[in-house]
C-alpha positions as CSV (number, residue, x, y, z in Angstrom):
1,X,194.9,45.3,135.2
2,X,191.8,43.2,135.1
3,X,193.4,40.4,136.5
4,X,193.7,42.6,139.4
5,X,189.7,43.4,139.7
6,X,187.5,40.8,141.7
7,X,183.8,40.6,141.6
8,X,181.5,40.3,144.3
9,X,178.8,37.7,143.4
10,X,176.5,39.5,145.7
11,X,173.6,37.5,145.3
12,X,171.6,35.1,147.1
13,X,170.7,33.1,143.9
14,X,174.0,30.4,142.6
15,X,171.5,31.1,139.1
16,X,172.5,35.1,139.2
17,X,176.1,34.3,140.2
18,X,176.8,32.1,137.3
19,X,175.1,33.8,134.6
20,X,177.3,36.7,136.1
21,X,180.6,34.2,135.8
22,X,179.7,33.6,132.5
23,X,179.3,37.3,131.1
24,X,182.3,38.4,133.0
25,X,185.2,35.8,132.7
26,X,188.1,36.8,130.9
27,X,187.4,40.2,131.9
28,X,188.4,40.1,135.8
29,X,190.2,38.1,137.8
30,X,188.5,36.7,140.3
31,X,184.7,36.0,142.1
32,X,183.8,36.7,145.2
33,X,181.6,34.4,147.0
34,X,180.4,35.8,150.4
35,X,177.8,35.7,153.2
36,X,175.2,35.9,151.2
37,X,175.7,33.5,148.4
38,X,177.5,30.8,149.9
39,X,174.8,29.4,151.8
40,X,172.5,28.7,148.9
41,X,175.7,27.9,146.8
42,X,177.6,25.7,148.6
43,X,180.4,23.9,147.7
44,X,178.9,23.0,144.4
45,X,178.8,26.6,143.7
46,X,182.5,26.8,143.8
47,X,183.2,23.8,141.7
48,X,181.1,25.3,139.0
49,X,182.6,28.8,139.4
50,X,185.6,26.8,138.6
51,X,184.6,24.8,135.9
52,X,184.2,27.8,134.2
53,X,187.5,28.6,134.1
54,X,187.2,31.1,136.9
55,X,189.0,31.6,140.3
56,X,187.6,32.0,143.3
57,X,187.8,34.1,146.4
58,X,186.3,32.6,149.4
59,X,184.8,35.6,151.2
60,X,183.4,33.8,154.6
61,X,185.5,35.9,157.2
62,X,186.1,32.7,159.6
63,X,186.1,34.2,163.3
64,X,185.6,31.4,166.3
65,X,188.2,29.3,168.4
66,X,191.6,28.3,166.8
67,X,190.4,24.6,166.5
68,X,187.5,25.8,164.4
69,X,189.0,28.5,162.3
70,X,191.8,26.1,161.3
71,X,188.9,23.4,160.5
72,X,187.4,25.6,158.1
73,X,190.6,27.0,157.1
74,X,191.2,23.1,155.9
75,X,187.6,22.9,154.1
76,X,188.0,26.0,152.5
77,X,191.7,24.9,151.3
78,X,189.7,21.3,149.6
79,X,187.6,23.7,147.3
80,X,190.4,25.0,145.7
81,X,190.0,28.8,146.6
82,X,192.7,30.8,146.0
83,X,191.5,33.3,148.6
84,X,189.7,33.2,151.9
85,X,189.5,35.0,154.8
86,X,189.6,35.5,158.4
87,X,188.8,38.2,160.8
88,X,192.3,39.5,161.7
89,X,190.3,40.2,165.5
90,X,190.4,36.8,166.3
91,X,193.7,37.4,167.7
92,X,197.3,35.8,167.4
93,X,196.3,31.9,168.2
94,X,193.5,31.8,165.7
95,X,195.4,33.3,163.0
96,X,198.2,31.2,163.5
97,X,196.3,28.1,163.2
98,X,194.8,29.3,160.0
99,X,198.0,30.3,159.0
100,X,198.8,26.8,159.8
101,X,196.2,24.6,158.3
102,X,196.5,26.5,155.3
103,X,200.4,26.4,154.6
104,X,201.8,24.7,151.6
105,X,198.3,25.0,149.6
106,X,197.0,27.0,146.7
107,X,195.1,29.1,149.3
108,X,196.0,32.4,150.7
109,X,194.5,33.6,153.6
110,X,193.7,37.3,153.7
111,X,193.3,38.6,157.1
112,X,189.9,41.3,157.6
113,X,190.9,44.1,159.5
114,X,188.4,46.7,160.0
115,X,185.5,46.9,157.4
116,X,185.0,49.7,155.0
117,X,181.7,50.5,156.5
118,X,182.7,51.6,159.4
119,X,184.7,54.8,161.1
120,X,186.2,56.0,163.4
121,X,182.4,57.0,165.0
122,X,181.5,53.0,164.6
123,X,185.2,51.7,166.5
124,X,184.3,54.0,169.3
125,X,180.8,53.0,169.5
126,X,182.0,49.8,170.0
127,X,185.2,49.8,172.2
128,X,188.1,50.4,170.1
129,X,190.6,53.2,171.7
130,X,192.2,53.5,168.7
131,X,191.6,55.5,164.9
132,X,190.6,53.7,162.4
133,X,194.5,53.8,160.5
134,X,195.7,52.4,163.9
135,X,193.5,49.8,164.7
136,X,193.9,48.8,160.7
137,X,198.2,49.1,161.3
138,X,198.0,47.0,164.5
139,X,195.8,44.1,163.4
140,X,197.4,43.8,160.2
141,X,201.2,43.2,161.7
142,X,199.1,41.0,164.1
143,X,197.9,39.0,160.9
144,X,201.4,38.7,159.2
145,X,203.5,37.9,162.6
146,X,200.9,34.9,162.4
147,X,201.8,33.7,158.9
148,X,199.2,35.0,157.0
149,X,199.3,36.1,153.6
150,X,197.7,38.7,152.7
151,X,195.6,42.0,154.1
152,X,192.0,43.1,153.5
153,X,191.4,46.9,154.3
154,X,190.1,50.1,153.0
155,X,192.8,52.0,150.4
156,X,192.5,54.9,152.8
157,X,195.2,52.5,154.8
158,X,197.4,50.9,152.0
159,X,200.0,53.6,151.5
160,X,201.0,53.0,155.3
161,X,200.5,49.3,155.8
162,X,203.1,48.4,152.8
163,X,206.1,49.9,154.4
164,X,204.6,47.8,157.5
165,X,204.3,44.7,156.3
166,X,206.6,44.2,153.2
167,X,206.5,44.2,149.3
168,X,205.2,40.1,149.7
169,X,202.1,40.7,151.2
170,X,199.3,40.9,149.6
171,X,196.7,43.8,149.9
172,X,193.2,43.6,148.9
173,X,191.0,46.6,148.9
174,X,187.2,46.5,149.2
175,X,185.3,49.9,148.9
176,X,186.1,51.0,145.6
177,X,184.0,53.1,143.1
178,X,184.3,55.2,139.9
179,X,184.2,59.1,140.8
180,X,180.2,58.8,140.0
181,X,179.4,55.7,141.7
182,X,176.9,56.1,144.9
183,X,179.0,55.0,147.4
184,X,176.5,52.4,149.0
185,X,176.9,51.7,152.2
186,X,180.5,52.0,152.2
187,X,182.3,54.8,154.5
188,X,185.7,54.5,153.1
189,X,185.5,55.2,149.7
190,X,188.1,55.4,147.1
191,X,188.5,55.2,143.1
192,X,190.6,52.5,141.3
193,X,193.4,54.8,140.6
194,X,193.6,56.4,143.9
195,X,193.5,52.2,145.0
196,X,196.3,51.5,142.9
197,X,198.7,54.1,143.7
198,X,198.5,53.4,147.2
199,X,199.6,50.2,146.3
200,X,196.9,48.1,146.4
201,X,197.2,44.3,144.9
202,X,193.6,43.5,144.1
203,X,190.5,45.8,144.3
204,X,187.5,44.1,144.7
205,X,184.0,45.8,143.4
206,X,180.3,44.7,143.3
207,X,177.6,46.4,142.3
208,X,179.5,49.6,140.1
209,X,180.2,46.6,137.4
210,X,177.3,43.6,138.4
211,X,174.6,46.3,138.6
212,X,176.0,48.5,135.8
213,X,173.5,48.5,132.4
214,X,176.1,47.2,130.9
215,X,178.8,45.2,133.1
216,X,181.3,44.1,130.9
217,X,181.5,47.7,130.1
218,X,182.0,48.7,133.7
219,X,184.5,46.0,134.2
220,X,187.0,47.6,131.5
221,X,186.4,51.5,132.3
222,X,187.9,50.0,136.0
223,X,190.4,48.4,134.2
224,X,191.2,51.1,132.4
225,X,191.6,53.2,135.4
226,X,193.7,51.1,137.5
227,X,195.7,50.9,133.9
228,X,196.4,55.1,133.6
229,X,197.1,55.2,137.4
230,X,199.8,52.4,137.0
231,X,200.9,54.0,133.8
232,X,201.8,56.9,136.2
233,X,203.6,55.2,138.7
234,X,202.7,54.6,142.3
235,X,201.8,50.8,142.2
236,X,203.3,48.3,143.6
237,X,202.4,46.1,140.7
C-alpha cells in the first residue's frame, strides 16, 4: 500500500522538500511538487527528487490554449515525471493536445476535475448548473475521450467514475485524512480506507504525515489503513 500514498511537498523552500524526500523514501510512493514549491525549485528540484531515488508527481495543473498546454505538457514530459496534470476545464482541444504531446512517454497526465475544496455552494457561486458528482462525471469522460490517463477528484466521486471510465484509468484522490485529522481547508474529506474501497489508485496526503511529530510514523498508520481496507475487499488494486 505505500507505494500507493503520495506526498505533498507543500513547501516553499526546495531545503524542506528534500530533507522531507530524504526521511520519507522507501516509505511512499511518490512527491508532490505543486504551486508552491516549484517556483523556487525548479527543474533542479526535480532532478534531485530523483536522484534520490524518488518519483515524482508534477502537480502544476496546466490550464491555457492547446498550443501552450501541449508546450508544457512536452517540458514537463523532459523532467521525467511520472505524473502531471491538467485542468480537465480546459475543454476537449486542450486536453487532446496534452494527451498528445505526452503519448508514448513515461508521463501520465492526470486530468483535475473539480477541487476538493470546493462544493456544491462554491460551483454555483461560480457558474456551474450542475452538482458537484456531475460536473466531476462529465469532465472526467471529457478527460478520457481526449486520451488522458488518469483522473484527479475527491473519493466522494470514485465509486461512480470507475464504472465510467474503465478499470485502466487511473484515479488519484486528494483530500484524504485519518478519522482525527483537522480537515484543513479541504471540503471533501475522506479517510484512506474509505479512499481505497471506492477504488481509488493513489491517495495523495500532505500535512497529516509532513506535519505529523513523527512522519514516518504517519506515513505507515496510512499505509496500514489503506492495507485493512484492501484486506477487506472493495479495491480496485
Amino acid at each position: 500500500m505505500k507505494e500507493r500514498i503520495i506526498v505533498a511537498l507543500d513547501t516553499d523552500s526546495p531545503e524542506a522538500a528534500l530533507r522531507t524526500v530524504a526521511a520519507l523514501s522507501g516509505e511512499v510512493g511518490l512527491f508532490k511538487v505543486g504551486l508552491e514549491l516549484f517556483p523556487r525549485g525548479g527543474p533542479d528540484l526535480i532532478g534531485k527528487i530523483r536522484e534520490a531515488g524518488a518519483e515524482v508527481f508534477l502537480d502544476l495543473k496546466f490550464h491555457d490554449i492547446p498550443n501552450t498546454v501541449a508546450g508544457a505538457v512536452r517540458s514537463a514530459v523532459s523532467l521525467g515525471v511520472t505524473f502531471a496534470t491538467v485542468h480537465a476545464s480546459g475543454g476537449k482541444a486542450m486536453l487532446a493536445a496534452a494527451a498528445e504531446a505526452a503519448s508514448g512517454t513515461r508521463t501520465t497526465l492526470l486530468a483535475v476535475t473539480v477541487l476538493t475544496s470546493l462544493d456544491d455552494a462554491d460551483l454555483s457561486a461560480i457558474g456551474f448548473a450542475l452538482p458537484t458528482a456531475d460536473a466531476v462525471a462529465r469532465l472526467a469522460e471529457l478527460a478520457v475521450r481526449a486520451g488522458i490517463g488518469g483522473i484527479v477528484c475527491s473519493a466522494k466521486e470514485v465509486a461512480g467514475l470507475r464504472s465510467r471510465v474503465g478499470e485502466k484509468v487511473v484515479l488519484v484522490t486528494p483530500g484524504v485524512r485519518l478519522p482525527e485529522d483537522s480537515p484543513g481547508d479541504q471540503k471533501r474529506v475522506v479517510t484512506p480506507s474509505e479512499a481505497v474501497r471506492s477504488g481509488a489508485d493513489y491517495l495523495v496526503v500532505g500535512r497529516p504525515i509532513t506535519k505529523a511529530p513523527d512522519p514516518v510514523a504517519a506515513a505507515r498508520r496510512f499505509a496500514a489503513e489503506m492495507g485493512r481496507a484492501a484486506a477487506r475487499g472493495g479495491t480496485s488494486g
